[in-house]
C-alpha positions as CSV (number, residue, x, y, z in Angstrom):
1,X,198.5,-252.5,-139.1
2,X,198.3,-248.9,-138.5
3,X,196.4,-247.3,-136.0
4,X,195.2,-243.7,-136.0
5,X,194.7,-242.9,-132.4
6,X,191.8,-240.1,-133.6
7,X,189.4,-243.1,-134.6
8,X,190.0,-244.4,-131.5
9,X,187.7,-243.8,-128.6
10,X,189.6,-243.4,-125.1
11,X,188.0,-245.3,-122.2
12,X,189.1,-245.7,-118.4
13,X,190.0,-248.8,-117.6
14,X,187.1,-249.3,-115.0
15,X,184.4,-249.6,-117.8
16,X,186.5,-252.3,-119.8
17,X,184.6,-254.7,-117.7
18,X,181.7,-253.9,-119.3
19,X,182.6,-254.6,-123.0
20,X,181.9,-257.4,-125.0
21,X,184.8,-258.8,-127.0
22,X,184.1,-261.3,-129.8
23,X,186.6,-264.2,-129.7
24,X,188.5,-264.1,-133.2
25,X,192.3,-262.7,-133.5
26,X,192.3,-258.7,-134.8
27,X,195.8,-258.8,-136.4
28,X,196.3,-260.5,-139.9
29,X,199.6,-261.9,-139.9
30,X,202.0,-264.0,-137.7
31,X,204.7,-261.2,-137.7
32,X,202.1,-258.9,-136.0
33,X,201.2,-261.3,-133.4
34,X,204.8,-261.8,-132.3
35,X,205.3,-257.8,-132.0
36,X,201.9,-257.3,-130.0
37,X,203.6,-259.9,-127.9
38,X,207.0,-258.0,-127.8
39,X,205.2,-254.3,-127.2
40,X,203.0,-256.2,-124.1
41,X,206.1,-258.2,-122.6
42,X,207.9,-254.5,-122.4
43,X,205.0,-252.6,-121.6
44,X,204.7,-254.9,-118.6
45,X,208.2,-254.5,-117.9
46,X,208.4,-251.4,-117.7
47,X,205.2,-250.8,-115.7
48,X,206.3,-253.4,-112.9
49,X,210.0,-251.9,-112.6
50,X,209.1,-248.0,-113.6
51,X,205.4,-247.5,-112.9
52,X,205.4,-246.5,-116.9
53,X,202.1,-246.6,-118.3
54,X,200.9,-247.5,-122.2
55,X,198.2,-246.8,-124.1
56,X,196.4,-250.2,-125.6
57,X,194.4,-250.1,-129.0
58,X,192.0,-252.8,-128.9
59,X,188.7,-253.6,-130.5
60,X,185.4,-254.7,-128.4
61,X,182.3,-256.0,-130.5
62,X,181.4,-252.1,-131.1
63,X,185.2,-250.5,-132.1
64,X,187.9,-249.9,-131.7
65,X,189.2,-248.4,-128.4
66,X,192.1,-247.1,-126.5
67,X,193.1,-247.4,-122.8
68,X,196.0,-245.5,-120.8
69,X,197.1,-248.1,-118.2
70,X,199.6,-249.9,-116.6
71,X,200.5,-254.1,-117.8
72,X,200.6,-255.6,-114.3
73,X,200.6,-259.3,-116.2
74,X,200.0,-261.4,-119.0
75,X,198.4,-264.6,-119.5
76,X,198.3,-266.9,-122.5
77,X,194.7,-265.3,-123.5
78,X,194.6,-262.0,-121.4
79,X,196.9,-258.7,-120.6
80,X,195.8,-258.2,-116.9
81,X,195.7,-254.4,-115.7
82,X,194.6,-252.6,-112.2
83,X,192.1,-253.9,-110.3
84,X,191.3,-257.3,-112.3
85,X,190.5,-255.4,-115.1
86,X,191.6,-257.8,-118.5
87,X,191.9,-257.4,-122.3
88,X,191.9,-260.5,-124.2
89,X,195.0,-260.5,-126.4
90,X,193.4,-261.4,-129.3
91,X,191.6,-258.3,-129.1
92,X,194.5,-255.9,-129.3
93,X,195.8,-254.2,-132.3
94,X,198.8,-252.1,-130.9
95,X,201.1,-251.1,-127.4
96,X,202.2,-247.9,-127.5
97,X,204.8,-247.4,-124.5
98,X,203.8,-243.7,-123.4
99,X,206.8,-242.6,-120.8
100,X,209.8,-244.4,-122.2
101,X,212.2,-242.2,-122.2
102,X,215.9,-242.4,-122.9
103,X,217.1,-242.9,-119.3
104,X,215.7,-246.5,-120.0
105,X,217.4,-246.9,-123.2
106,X,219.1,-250.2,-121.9
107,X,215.8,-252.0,-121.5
């Protein structure tokens, strides 16, 4: 699925608290699931060894969002940021990895 970061509404992190996300799967097929889960399991990588951040695309019960952060964890349900802020997976459309750069080309 493509994403066009200009419908997108940035958000801090702090206020994801205070969405509402409705509990059904945003991404049609099997073969996207498995790459959100590939994009989050480096994002996280890369934030816990490099401090890198991402920017997540996600959809709340109002739209679809974006967030610059850091992946401290994952869960089977949630990607866990700063300060026990969560997204539920199910809810994300796309990771992009912001600072990778080719110094980490091994990764």
């Amino acid at each position: 699925m493509f994403i066009n970061s200009t419908i997108s509404t940035p958000v801090k992190k702090e206020y994801i608290a205070s969405l509402h996300f409705p509990p059904y799967e945003v991404l049609d097929s099997p073969e996207e699931i498995k790459q959100r889960k590939a994009d989050i399991e480096r994002g996280r990588f890369l934030g816990n060894a490099y401090k890198s951040k991402v920017v997540i695309y996600f959809k709340d019960s109002k739209g679809l969002k974006q967030v610059e952060t850091t992946i401290w964890s994952i869960t089977e349900t949630q990607v866990m940021l700063k300060n026990n802020m969560s997204i539920p997976l199910n809810r994300i459309f796309k990771v992009k990895l912001q600072n990778e750069s080719l110094k980490y080309s091994n990764i």
